[in-house]
C-alpha positions in Angstrom: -22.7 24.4 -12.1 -25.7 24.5 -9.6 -24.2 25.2 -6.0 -25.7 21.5 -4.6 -24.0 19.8 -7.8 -21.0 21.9 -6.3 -21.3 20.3 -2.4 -22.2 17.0 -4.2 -19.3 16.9 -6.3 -16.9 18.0 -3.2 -18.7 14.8 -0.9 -18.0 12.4 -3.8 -14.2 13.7 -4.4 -13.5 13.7 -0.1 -15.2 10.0 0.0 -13.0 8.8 -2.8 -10.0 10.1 -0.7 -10.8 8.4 1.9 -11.4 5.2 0.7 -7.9 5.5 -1.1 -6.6 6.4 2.1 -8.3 3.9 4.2 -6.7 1.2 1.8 -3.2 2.8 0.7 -2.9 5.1 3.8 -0.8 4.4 6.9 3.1 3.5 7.3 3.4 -0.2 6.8 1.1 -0.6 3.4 3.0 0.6 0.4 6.5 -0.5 2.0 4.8 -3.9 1.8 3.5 -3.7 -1.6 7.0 -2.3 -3.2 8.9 -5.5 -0.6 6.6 -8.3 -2.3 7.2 -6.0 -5.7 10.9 -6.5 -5.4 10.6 -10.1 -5.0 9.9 -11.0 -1.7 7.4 -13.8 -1.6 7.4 -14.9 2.2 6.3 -13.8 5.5 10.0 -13.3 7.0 11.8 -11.8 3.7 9.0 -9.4 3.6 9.3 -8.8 7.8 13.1 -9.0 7.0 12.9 -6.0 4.2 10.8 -2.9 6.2 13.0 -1.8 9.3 10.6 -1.7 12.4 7.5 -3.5 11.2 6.7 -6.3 13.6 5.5 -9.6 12.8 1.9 -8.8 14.3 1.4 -5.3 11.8 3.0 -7.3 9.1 0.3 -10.3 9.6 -2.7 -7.8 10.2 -1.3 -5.7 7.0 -1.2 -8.3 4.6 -4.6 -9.6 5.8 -6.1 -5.9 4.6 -4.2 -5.8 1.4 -5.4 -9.5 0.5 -9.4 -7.9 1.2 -8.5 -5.0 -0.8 -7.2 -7.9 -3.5 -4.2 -5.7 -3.5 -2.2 -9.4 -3.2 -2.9 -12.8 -3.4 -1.9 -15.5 -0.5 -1.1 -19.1 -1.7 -0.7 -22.0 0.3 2.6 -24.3 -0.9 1.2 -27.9 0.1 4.5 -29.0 0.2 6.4 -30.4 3.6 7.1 -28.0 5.6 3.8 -26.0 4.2 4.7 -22.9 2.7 2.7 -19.5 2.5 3.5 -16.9 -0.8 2.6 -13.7 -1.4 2.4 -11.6 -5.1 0.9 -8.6 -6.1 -2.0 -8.4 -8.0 -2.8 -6.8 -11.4 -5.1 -4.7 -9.5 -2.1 -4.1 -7.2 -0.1 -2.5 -10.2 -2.8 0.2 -10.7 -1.6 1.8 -7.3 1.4 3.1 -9.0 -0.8 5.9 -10.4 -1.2 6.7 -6.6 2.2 6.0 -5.0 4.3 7.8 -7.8 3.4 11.2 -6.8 3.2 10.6 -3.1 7.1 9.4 -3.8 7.8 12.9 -5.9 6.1 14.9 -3.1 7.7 13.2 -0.5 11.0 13.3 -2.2 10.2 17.6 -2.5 8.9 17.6 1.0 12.0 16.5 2.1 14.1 18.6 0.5 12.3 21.7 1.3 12.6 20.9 5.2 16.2 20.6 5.0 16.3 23.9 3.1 17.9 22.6 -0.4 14.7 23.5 -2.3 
């Protein structure tokens, strides 16, 4: 392989991080996706799931993951009105993503506290 295939290659691989880190990356966005995952379908039981999110990251999160159609909102026209989330299928793919970040996690923390 020619050495600017090479630097092309690399450009294309650290882009595709990035935009998988830009959409999956920071504290609040997986814990949100595994608390509507387990069933939790409204703003509070999701807020009420993730110790230390605030009502203001939870609002601006699940704005981002809806953009990212990594969930879907739906308005219940009912009285009062009521606001669901769900995952997407698309959301499901993540898991090829967030399975190994939870085994390396898992490792990392093991090795820090000196059991591995």
């Amino acid at each position: 392989m020619a050495q600017k295939d090479k630097k092309r290659d690399f450009k294309e691989k650290i882009k595709a991080i990035q935009d998988t880190m830009f959409v999956l990356g920071g504290k609040w966005k997986l814990p949100i996706i595994l608390s509507i995952y387990s069933g939790n379908k409204r703003f509070n039981d999701i807020a009420g799931s993730i110790p230390g999110i605030t009502n203001r990251v939870l609002s601006k999160e699940l704005k981002h993951l809806e953009q990212n159609l990594l969930i879907s909102r739906t308005v219940i026209n009912d009285y009062p009105i009521r606001i669901e989330y769900a995952i997407t299928d698309y959301c499901l793919t993540t898991e090829e993503v967030a399975a190994p970040l939870e085994k390396w996690g898992k490792t990392h923390r093991k090795k820090l506290q000196g059991k591995a």
